[in-house]
N, C-alpha and C positions, 0 to 999 in steps of 0.2 A: 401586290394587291392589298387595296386598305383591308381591315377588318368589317368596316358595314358589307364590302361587297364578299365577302364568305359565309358573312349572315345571312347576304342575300340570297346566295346560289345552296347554302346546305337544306335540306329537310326541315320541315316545320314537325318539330315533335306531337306529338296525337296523344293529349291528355283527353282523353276519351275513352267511352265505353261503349263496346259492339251492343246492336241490339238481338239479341237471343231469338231464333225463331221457335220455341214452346212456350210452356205456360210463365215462364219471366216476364216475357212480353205482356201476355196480358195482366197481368200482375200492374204492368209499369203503367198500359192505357186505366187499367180501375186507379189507382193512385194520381193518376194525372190529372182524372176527370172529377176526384173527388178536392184535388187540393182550385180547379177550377172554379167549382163549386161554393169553396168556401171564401174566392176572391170576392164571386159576384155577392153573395150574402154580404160581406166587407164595404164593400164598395156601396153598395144600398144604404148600409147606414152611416156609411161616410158622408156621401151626400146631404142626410136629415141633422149633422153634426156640424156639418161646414154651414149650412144654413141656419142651426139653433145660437149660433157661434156671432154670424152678420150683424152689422148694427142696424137697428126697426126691423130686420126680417128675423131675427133672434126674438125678438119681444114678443113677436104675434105667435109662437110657440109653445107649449106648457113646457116648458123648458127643462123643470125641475127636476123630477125622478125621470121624464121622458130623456133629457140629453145625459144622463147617466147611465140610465139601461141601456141606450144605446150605443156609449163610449165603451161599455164591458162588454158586450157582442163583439162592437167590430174591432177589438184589441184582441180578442180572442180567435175571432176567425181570419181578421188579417196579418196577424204574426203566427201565435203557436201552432194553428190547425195547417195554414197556407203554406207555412213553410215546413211545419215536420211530414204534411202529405207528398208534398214534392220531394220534401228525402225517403221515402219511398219509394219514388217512382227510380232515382239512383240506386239505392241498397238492393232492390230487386232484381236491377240489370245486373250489379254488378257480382251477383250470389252465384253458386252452382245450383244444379236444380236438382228438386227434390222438395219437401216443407210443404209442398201445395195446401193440403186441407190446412195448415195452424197457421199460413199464411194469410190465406183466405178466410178463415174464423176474426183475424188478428184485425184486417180491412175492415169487415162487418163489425168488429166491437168498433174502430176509429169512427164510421160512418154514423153510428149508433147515435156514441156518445157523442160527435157533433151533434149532432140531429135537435138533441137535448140540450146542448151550450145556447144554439139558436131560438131555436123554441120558448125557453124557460120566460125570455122579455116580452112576452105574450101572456102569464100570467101572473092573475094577481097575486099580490103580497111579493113578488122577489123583489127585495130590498136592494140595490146596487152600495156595495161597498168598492173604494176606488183603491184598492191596494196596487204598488208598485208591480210592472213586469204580470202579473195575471190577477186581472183585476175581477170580481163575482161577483155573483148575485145570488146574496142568501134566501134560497129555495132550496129544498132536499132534492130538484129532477136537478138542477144545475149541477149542485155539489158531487150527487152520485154519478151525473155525466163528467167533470173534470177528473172524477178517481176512475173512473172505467177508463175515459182517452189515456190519463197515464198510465195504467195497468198495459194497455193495450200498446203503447209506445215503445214501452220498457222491454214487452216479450220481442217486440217486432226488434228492435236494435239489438238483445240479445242473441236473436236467431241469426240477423247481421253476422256478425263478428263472428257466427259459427262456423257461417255457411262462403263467406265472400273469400271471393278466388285469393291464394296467398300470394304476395309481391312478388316473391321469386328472389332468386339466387343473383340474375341480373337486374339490376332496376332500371325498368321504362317506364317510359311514358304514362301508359295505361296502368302500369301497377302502380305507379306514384297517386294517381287518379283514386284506385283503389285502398293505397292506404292513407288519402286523405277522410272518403268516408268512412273508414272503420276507425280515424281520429274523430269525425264527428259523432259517432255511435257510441265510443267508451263518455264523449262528450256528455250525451243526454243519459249515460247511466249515470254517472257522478252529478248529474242534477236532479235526478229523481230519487239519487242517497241523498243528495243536501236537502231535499223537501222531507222527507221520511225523518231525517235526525232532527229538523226543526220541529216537527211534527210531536214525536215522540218530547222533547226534551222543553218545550213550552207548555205555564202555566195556562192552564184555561180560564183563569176569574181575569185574563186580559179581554178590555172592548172588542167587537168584533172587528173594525176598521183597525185596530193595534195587532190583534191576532193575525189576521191576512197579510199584514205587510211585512211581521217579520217570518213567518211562517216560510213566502215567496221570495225572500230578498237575495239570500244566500245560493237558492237553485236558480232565481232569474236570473241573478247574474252567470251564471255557468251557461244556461240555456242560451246567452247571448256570444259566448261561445261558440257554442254549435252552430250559431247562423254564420255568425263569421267563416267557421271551417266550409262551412257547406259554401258558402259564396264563395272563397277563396277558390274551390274547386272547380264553379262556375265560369269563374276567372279564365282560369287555365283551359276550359273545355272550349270559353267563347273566342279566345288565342287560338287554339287550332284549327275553330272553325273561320276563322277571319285572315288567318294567314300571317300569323304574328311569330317574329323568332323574340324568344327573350336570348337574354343575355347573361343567363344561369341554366345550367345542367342538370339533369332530373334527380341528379343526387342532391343539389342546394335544396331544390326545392321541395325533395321530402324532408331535410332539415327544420325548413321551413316549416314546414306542417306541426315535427316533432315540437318547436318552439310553441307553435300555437297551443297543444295538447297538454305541456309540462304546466303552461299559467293556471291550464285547470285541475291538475292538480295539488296545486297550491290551495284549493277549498275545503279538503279538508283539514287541513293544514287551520287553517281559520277556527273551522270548529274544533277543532281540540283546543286551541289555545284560548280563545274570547266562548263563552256561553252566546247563545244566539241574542241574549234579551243583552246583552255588554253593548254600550254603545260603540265599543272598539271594533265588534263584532261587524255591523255596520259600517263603519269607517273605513276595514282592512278591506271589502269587498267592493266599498268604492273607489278605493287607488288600484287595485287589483285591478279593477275596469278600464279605470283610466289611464293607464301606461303600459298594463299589461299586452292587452290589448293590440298594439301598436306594434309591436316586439317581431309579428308576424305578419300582419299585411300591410306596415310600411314597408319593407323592400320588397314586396311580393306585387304591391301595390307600383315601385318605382320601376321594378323590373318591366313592367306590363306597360305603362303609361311610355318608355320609351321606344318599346314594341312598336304603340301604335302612335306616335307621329314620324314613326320612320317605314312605316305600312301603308298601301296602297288595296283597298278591298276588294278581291274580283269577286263580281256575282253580287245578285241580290241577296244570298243569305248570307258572303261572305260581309256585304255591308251592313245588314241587322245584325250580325257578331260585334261587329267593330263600335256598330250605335250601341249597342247595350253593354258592352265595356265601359267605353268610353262614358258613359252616362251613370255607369254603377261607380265607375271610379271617384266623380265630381260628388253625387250625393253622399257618399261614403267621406270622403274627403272634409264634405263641407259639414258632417255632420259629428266626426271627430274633432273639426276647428272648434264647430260650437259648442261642445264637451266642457273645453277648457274656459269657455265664457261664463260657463253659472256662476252664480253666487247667492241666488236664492229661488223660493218656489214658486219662478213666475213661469210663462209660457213660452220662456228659454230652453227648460226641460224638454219641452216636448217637439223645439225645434232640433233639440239636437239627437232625440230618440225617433223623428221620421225619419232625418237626415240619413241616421246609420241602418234602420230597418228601409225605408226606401232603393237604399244601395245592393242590399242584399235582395231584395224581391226585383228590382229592373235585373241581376245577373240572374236570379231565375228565370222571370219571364222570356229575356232572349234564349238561354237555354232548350227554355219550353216550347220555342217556336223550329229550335235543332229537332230534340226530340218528336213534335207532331210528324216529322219529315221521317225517321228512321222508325219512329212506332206504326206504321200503316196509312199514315196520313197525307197525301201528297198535295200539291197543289196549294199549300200551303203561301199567301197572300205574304211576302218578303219585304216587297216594297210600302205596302200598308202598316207591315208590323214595324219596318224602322219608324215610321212617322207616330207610329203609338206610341215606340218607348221614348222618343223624343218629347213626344206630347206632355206623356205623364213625369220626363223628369224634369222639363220644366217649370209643369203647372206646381209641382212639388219643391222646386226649387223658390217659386215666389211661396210659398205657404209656407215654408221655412222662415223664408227672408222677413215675412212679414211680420210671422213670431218669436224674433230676436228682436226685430223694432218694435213693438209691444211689449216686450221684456224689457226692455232698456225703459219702459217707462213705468216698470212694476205691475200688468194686468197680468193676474193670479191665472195659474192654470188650475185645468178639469174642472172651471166652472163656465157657466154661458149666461145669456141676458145682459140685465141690469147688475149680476152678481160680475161685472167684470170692470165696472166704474169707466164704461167709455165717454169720460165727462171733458175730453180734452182731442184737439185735432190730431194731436200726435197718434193719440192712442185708437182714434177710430177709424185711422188712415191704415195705421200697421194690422189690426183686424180686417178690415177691407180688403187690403193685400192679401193677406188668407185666406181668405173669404173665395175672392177670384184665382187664386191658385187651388185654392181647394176642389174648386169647383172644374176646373182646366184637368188635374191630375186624374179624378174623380170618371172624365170622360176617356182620359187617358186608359184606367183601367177595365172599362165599359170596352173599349176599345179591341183589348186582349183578348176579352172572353168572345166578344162580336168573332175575331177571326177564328180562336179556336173552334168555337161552335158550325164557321161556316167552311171550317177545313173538314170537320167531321160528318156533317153535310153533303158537301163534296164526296167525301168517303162510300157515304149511304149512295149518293144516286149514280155513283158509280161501278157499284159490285151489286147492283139486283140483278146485273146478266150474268156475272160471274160466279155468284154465292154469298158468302157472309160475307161480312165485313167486319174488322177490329172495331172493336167500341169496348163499351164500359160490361161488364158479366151483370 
């Protein structure tokens, strides 16, 4: 008997997590619905970015502090809020119970202090400063809403690693699962120490766009860790659900994890040796990114990719697994390709930073559409949602492509209009391209929330005979 056909007849390992029937559960529906939340805010001003960005529909915009306020919102709500809410909705399931009330305090401060990251671009005088990885707008509701969310981050992932079930003596499946998130957990503690030492150990008579970037650089880059870990996890969960054998043992691939977790400890490692203001300092944290990186979801990455073109998907949810893999893998992919292309600060950068955060939010979304199904939500639209993440990774994929081919011809990023010198075919062609992928992904993401919204719908008019229904507290 060959070896594919033993792969094919053994068990598909369940890197998975049961969903609790007490207060976990609802735990997981508030976090779900609040990291939803912060899509569609995302998504909103993506849209007004992708259009301040078009060539003639950019110019008829006030472009100036207008496309700034609104690159620092939805950088904020579609990376750090979108995705540490969702690891919520995981850390939650996967905890013993108990913590309710500090839990539930912990949600209310997240919710809070979003509330106030969005809000602030509605009033006047908040100044957008364009700092790397969390970029702000200098207002006192802003500032003291990003120090509440990371207050609030920091307790919640604390309480994580207090309370989440231990791996055990044998390891499986599900405890590998588990101690990928509580690698993502120590993750976002060693980046809210590398914010706090920058913090502390930085002159203040620096400008305020110098302040904020080097302030954010050393914990951004840690914090882009944690998404990796978290996706990595996704990975695995969307493998089980899709019917995928890899071709490593649940002991690799908690090695696996371990690899990803030691690169982060390597930062402080950095601060001790460079002061944050050393340009080396800088330096060591972007090869740290750039190879480190790599160490842990390229063979996690190879493993999986062989998985699924030797896989066949039963079931509609078994084929939105397989789409949202397969789709995280490619952007993820092409977004570490394009890493290795910079060589200056055009809108190269930012092809290669949707690339890798796009990869990581398509393995959430498919996830999200496992989880509606197991959190109370049935009826959940499979065949709709493969064609969503298809959509948006995609319309993402040309909005990348677009902004390599404008990079290649030097238009500067994190600016729009006129400030972008679209004086030549090349360059108004490769914005254009952006433009219409932006716009494509944009509905892509519109998309997501459309289902979630109308699974929990479904939900409502379906339990007025029977009683409540799961929803958000």
């Amino acid at each position: 008997m060959s070896p594919l056909a033993n792969t094919e007849t053994a068990p598909v390992a369940r890197y998975m997590l049961n969903v609790p029937a007490d207060e976990r559960a609802q735990m997981g529906r508030n976090w779900f619905w609040l990291s939803v939340a912060a899509l569609a805010g995302a998504g909103t001003f993506s849209v007004l970015l992708v259009l301040a960005r078009m060539p003639a529909i950019g110019e008829m915009i006030p472009y100036a502090d207008f496309f700034h306020t609104a690159l620092v919102i939805h950088v904020n709500l579609s990376v750090l809020v979108w995705i540490l809410a969702f690891a919520g909705i995981l850390w939650s399931l996967a905890s013993r119970r108990g913590w309710g009330l500090l839990n539930r305090a912990i949600f209310g401060a997240v919710t809070a202090s979003t509330m106030a990251l969005a809000l602030t671009g509605f009033l006047p005088e908040a100044r957008p400063l364009m700092s790397n990885y969390i970029p702000v707008l200098q207002h006192p509701v802003f500032l003291s809403g990003l120090v509440v969310f990371g207050l609030a981050v920091g307790v919640q992932v604390l309480v994580a690693m207090q309370v989440i079930v231990p791996v055990g003596e044998r390891i499986t499946a599900a405890g590998v699962t588990r101690f990928g998130l509580n690698c993502a957990a120590i993750s976002v503690v060693i980046a809210i120490g590398a914010f706090v030492w920058s913090w502390l150990t930085l002159p203040t008579a620096l400008t305020d766009e110098l302040y904020y970037e080097m302030l954010f650089w050393g914990g951004g880059h840690v914090l882009q860790y944690t998404y990796t870990l978290l996706m990595m996890v996704c990975w695995l969960w969307l493998a089980s659900v899709a019917g995928i054998h890899l071709m490593m043992g649940e002991r690799v691939v908690a090695l696996i994890f371990l690899i990803g977790l030691l690169s982060v400890f390597i930062a402080p490692v950095i601060y001790y040796a460079y002061p944050v203001t050393d340009p080396m300092h800088r330096q060591m944290f972007t090869w740290l990114m750039s190879f480190g990186g790599s160490l842990a979801t390229f063979p996690l990455g190879v493993a999986i990719y062989f998985g699924l073109i030797q896989s066949r998907p039963d079931g509609p949810a078994g084929a939105c697994a397989h789409a949202g893999l397969f789709s995280s893998l490619l952007l993820f992919g092409a977004g570490g390709v394009i890493g290795f292309m910079i060589e200056g600060n055009d809108v190269t950068v930012p092809a290669h930073y949707h690339g890798c955060i796009v990869g990581v939010t398509l393995a959430l979304m498919a996830v999200g559409y496992d989880l509606l199904a197991r959190l109370g939500y049935p009826n959940v639209n499979f065949r709709l949602a493969r064609v969503q993440l298809w959509a948006y990774a995609g319309g993402q994929f040309l909005h990348i492509l677009g902004l390599v081919w404008s990079g290649g011809y030097g238009v500067a990023r994190k600016v729009a209009g006129a400030e972008q010198g679209l004086d030549s075919i090349g360059r108004i062609a490769g914005m254009g391209l952006m433009g219409i992928g932006g716009l494509i992904s944009a509905i892509g993401g519109f998309l997501f929330i459309l289902i979630a919204c109308q699974a929990f719908i479904r939900m409502q008019r379906g339990s007025r005979q029977t009683g409540s229904a799961p929803g958000p507290e």
